[in-house]
N, C-alpha and C positions, 0 to 999 in steps of 0.2 A: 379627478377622474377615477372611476372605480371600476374593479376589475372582477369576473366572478367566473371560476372555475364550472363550467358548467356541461363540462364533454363526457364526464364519467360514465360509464358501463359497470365497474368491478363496485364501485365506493358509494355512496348515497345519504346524505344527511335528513334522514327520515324527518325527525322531527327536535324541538329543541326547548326547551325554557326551564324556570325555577333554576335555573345553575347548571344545567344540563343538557347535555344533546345523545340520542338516539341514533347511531349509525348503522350503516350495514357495510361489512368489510367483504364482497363476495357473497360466500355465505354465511356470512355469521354477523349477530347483533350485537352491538358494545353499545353501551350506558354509560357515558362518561362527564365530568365537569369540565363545564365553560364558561367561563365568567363572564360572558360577554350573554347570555342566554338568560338576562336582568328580568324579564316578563313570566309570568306563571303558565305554567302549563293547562290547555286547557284539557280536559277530560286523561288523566294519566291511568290509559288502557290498555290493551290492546296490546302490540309489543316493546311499551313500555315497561309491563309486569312480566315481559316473558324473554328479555334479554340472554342472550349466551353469558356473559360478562359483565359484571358492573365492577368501576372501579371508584371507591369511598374515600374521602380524604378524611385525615385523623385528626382531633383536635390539636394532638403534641409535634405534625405536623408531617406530611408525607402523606401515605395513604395505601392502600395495598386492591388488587385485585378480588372480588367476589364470582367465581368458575360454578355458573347454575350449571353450564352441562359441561363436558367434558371437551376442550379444544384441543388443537393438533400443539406443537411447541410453536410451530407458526405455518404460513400460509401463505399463498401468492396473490398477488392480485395486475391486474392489465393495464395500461393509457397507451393506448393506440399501439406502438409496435416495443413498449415497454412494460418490464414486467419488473415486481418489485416484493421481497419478502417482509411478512407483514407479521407482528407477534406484540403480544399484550406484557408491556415492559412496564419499570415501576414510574413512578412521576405520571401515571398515566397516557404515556407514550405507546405507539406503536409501530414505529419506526419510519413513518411517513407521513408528512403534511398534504393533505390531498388537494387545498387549495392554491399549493404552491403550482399544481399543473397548469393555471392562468398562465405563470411566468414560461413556464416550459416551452408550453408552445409556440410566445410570443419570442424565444432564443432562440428556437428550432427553428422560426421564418427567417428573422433576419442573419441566421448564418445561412442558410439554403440559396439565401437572396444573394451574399455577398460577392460570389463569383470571385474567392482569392483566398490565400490563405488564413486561417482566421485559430490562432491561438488565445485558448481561455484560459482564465484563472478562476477558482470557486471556494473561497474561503469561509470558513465553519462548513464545510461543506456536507455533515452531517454523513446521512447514509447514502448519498448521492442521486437521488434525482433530478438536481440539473445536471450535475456533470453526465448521467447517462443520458439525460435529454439534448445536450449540445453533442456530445459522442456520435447519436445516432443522426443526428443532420450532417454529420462531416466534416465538423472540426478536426483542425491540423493537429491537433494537443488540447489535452485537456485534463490542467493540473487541480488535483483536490488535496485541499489541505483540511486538516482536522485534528483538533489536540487531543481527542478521543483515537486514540488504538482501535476498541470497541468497535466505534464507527466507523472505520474505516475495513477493515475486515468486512463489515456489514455492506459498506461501499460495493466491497470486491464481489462479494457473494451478487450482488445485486446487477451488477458486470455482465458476469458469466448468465444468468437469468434472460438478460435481455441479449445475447449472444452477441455482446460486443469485446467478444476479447483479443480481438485483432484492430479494435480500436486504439489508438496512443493516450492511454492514461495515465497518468503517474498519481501514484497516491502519497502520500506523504503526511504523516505526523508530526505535527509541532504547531508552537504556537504561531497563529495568525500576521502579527506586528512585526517579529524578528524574519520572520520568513520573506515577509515582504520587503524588509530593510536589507538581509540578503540579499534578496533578488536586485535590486536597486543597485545593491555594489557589482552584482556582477554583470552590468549592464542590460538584463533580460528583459523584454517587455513583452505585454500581453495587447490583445488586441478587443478582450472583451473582458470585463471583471465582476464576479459576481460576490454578494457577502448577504448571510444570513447570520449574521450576529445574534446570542442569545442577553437575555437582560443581564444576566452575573453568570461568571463560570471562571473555570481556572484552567490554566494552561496545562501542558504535561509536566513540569518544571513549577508548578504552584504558583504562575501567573495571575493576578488579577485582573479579572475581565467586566465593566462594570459600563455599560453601553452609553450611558449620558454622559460619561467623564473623557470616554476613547474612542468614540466614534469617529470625531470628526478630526480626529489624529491618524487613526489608520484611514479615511477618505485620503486624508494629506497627501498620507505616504503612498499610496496607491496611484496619488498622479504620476509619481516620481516614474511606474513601470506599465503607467497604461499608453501606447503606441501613441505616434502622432497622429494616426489615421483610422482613431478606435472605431468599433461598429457600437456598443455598448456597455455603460454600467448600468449596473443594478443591484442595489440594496434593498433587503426586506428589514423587519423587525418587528415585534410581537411586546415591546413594552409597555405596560398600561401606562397611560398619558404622555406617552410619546406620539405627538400628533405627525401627518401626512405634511402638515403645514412645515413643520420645523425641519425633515429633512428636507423637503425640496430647497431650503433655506439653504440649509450646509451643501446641499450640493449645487446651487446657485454659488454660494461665495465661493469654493473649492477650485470649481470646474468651467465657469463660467469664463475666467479670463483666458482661460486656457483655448479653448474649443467655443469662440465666441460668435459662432453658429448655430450651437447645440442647442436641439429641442428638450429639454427638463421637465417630466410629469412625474406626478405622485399622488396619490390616493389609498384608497384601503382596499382589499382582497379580501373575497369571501366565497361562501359556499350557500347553492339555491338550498332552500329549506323543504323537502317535499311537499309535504301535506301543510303546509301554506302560503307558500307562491314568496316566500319572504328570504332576504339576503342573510345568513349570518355571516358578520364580519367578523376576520381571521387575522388581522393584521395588516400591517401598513405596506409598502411598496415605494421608490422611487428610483426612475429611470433618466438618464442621458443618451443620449443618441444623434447625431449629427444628420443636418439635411441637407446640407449642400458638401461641396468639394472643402477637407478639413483647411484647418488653418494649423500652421504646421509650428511648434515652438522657436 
């Protein structure tokens, strides 16, 4: 089942191919690589040659920013009553996934829906766009974890933007695994868990993070503190050849005997293509969610 971001106002994926896609952030146009944009472009006009930004990747490896006109150090942009700062980082980053907003708003229902308490958890949780997206539905809590300092900070900023700082967020730096094996000891549990794992990274402590090898080790541990009476998981991931098929696998074996109600989807998430009616896919998704009365451990 597949999922496509397609509520945006501020964001817009003009156009896309040769390795490339053409956005508009707002106001401004970025030129960036996508591996996933395998088809040639056709006719490369128009504001393909007149980009704000283009960002080049190097052969020695990395890649830097190319600034045709002069940008702000960053800039805001909107999804429905969230607002989020937006800046041309290296890796070619910009501080937000904008096809992650599919997910958003599908946690923004089902906690509006839930009529009860509903504590989140949102590990890698980058600069926080679901955690301000479950925030602003009314989540009881809503803990972000991230081994990035950096991103978290960015998190916070991003907070105050969308005026929820009277929201209960706890932000917290460290790594993912241990955080969650804490939590486990200290009896804590969540009632909704989200994880946006990247393909390799490292902890704050020089952890290695390598997503085929720990995945389905941090799923594991994640049952230990997810409630008897969850509303939701959800896992994304963005590795090439990591298929939709395999995690709903792992989260079939994981979760399955636990919560042997639970409805299990998974598919790829993407962004409408403007100027030709076409999907580009962003990445994978898979979801848990219960449809009848839980089945309790």
């Amino acid at each position: 089942m597949n999922q496509v971001a397609n509520h945006w106002s501020d964001y817009e994926c003009i156009d896309a191919g040769s390795g490339e896609k053409l956005e508009r952030w707002k106001d401004y146009i970025l030129r960036r690589p996508d591996p996933q944009a395998v088809w040639p472009i056709q006719g490369e006009t128009g504001l393909w040659l007149k980009p704000h930004a283009v960002y080049s990747r190097s052969h020695e490896g990395g890649g830097s920013w190319d600034f045709k006109k002069k940008l702000p150090e960053f800039w805001t942009v909107n999804f429905n009553e969230l607002t989020f700062k937006v800046s041309p980082m290296g890796f070619k980053h910009t501080g937000l996934f904008p096809e992650q907003a599919v997910n958003w708003e599908w946690m923004q229902e089902k906690i509006r829906n839930a009529h009860r308490e509903i504590r989140v958890l949102n590990l890698f949780a980058y600069t926080g766009g679901a955690t301000m997206a479950c925030a602003s539905a009314k989540a009881t809590e809503v803990v972000h974890v991230d081994a990035s300092k950096g991103m978290v900070t960015w998190a916070k900023e991003n907070m105050v933007l969308s005026h929820l700082e009277d929201a209960h967020i706890r932000f917290i730096v460290d790594d993912v695994l241990k955080f969650v094996q804490r939590e486990a000891r200290r009896g804590r549990t969540y009632h909704a868990i989200i994880m946006d794992p990247p393909s390799y990274g490292r902890g704050p402590s020089g952890e290695i993070w390598k997503l085929e090898d720990q995945l389905y080790k941090l799923i594991e541990a994640c049952t230990e503190i997810l409630d008897p009476n969850p509303l939701f998981f959800c896992v994304n991931a963005y590795t090439t050849g990591f298929s939709s098929t395999v995690l709903a696998n792992i989260l079939e074996l994981v979760l399955r005997p636990r919560y042997p109600r639970c409805e299990i989807t998974a598919g790829e998430i993407g962004l409408p293509i403007a100027s030709r009616g076409w999907i580009l896919p962003c990445g994978i998704y898979g979801r848990m969610e219960l449809n009848e009365n839980p089945v309790r451990r």
